[in-house]
C-alpha positions in Angstrom: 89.0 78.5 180.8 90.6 75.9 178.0 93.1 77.2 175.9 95.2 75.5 173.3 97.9 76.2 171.0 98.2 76.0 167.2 101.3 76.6 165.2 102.9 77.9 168.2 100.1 80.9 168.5 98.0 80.5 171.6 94.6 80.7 170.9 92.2 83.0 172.5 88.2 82.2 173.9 85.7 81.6 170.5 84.0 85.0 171.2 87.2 87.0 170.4 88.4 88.0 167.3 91.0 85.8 165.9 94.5 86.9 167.6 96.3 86.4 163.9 93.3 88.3 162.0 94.1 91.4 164.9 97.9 91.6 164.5 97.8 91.6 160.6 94.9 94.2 161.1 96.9 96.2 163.4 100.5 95.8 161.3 98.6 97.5 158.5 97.6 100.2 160.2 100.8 101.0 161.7 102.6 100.3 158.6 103.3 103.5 156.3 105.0 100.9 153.7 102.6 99.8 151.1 103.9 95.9 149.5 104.9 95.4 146.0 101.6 95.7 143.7 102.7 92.2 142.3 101.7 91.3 145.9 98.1 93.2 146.5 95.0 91.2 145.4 92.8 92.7 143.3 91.4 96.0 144.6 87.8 96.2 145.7 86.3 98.9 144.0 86.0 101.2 147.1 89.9 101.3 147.1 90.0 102.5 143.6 87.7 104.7 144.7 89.8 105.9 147.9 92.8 106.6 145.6 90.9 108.4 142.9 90.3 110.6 146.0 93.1 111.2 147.5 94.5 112.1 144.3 92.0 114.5 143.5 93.0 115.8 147.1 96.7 116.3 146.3 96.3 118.1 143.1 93.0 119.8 143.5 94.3 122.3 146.8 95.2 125.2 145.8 98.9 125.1 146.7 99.2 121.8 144.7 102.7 121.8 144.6 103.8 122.6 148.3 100.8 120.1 149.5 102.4 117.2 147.5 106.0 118.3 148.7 104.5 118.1 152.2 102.9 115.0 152.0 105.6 112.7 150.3 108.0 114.2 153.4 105.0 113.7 156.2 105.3 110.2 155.1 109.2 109.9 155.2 109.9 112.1 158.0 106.9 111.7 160.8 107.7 107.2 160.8 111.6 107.8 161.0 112.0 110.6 163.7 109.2 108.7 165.8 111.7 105.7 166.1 114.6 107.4 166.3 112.9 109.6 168.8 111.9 106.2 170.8 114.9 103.7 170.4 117.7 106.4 170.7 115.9 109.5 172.6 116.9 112.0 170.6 114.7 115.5 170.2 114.1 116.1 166.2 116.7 119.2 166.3 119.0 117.0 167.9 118.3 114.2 165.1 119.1 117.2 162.6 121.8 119.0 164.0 124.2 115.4 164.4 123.4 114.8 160.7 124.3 118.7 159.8 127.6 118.5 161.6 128.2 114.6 159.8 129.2 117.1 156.8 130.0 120.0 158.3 131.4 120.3 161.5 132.4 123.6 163.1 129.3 125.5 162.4 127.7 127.7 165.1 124.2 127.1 166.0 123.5 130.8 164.2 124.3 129.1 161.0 122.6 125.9 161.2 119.8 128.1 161.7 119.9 130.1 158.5 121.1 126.8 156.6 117.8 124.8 157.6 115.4 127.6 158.5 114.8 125.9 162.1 113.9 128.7 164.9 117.2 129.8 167.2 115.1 129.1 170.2 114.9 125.3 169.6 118.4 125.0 168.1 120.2 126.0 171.4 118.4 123.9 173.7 119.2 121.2 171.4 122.8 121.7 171.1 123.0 122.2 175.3 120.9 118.6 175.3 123.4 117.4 172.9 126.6 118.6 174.9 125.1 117.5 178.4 124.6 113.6 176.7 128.6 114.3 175.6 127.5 113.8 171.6 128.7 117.5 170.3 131.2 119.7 172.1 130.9 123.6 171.8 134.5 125.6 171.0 134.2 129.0 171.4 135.4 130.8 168.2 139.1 132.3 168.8 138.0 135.3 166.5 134.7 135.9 168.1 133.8 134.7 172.0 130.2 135.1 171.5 130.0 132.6 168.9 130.4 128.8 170.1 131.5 126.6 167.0 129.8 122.7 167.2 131.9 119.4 166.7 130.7 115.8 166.8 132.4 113.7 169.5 133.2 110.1 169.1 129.7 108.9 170.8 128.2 111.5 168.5 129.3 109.7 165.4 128.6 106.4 166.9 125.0 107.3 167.5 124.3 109.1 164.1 125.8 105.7 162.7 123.1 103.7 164.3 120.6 105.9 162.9 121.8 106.9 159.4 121.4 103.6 157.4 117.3 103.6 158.5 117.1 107.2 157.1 119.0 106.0 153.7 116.9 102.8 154.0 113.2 104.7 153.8 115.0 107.6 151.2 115.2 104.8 148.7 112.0 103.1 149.3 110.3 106.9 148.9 112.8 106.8 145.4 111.8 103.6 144.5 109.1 104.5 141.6 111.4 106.3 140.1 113.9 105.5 137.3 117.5 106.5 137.3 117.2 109.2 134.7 113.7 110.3 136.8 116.1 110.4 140.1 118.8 112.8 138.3 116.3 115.1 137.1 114.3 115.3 140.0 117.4 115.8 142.0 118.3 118.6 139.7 114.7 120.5 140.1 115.1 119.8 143.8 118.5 121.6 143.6 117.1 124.8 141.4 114.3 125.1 144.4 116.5 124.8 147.3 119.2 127.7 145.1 116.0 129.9 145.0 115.1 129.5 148.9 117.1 132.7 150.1 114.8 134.7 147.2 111.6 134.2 149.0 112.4 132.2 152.1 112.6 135.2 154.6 110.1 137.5 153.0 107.4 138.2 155.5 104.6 139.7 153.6 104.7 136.1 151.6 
């Protein structure tokens, strides 16, 4: 079969699709960043369409508010833990527990529990994963021996530093609609809901 190459991009038999056309197809799919508008063409009207529905989606459920909560941190959360889950190989508790202990070392795995709402279970399989690959060392607690305090080691706070800035990096590309005075107020609502957490968090019958 006669190939030749254009551009540097080897091109495929006439009956394919075009190699470029796929990859741009398949970027876009993959991609859970939309461009700058300023760069979009014009929309057909079967986009406008598709957005007129989805937002009719996120505000006509019944639990509006939670369903929009959930799907602006699907869209943060699911892309970033994938890779880090990948490229690092590091379980999503893991991935939470080294950022916890970045501000607040010496908790037990008890607390990080009741601080994130994350189930025991998980949490101490995590933090045995994260002791056997020498990133956190567990202290028993001088005033209590069944308690085992956590602590970053130095790999630990290599590894979160390789991670960290892509997690910052997507935070402000979620933030970017929003204006600074839009940031500090949302910031301050988000605040006021996480305060009222421990009023309804726990209560079973809810």
């Amino acid at each position: 079969m006669r190939s030749s190459r254009r551009q540097g991009v080897e091109a495929v038999p006439s009956s394919c699709p075009d190699a470029t056309t796929n990859a741009a197809m398949r970027s876009t799919r993959k991609s859970h960043m939309r461009p700058n508008k300023s760069e979009l063409p014009a929309l057909p009207s079967h986009a406008a369409e598709g957005d007129e529905s989805l937002r009719s989606i996120l505000g006509g459920t019944e639990i509006p508010t939670a369903y929009k909560i959930g799907y602006i941190l699907n869209f943060y959360r699911e892309p970033s833990f994938r890779r880090i889950e990948a490229e690092l190989g590091l379980t999503r508790p893991e991935i939470v527990i080294l950022l916890a202990l970045h501000f607040r070392e010496g908790i037990t795995a008890a607390e990080f529990c009741e601080f994130s709402g994350h189930l025991k279970a998980g949490v101490s399989r995590a933090a045995i994963a994260l002791e056997k690959k020498d990133l956190i060392r567990r202290v028993t607690d001088q005033m209590d021996s069944r308690r085992q305090r956590l602590f970053l080691t130095d790999a630990g706070r290599e590894l979160y530093s390789r991670y960290i800035p892509g997690l910052k990096a997507r935070e402000a590309a979620m933030l970017a609609c929003l204006s600074g005075a839009e940031r500090k107020q949302l910031d301050r609502l988000l605040d006021k809901l996480a305060a009222h957490v421990p009023d309804w968090g726990s209560a079973s019958e809810l």
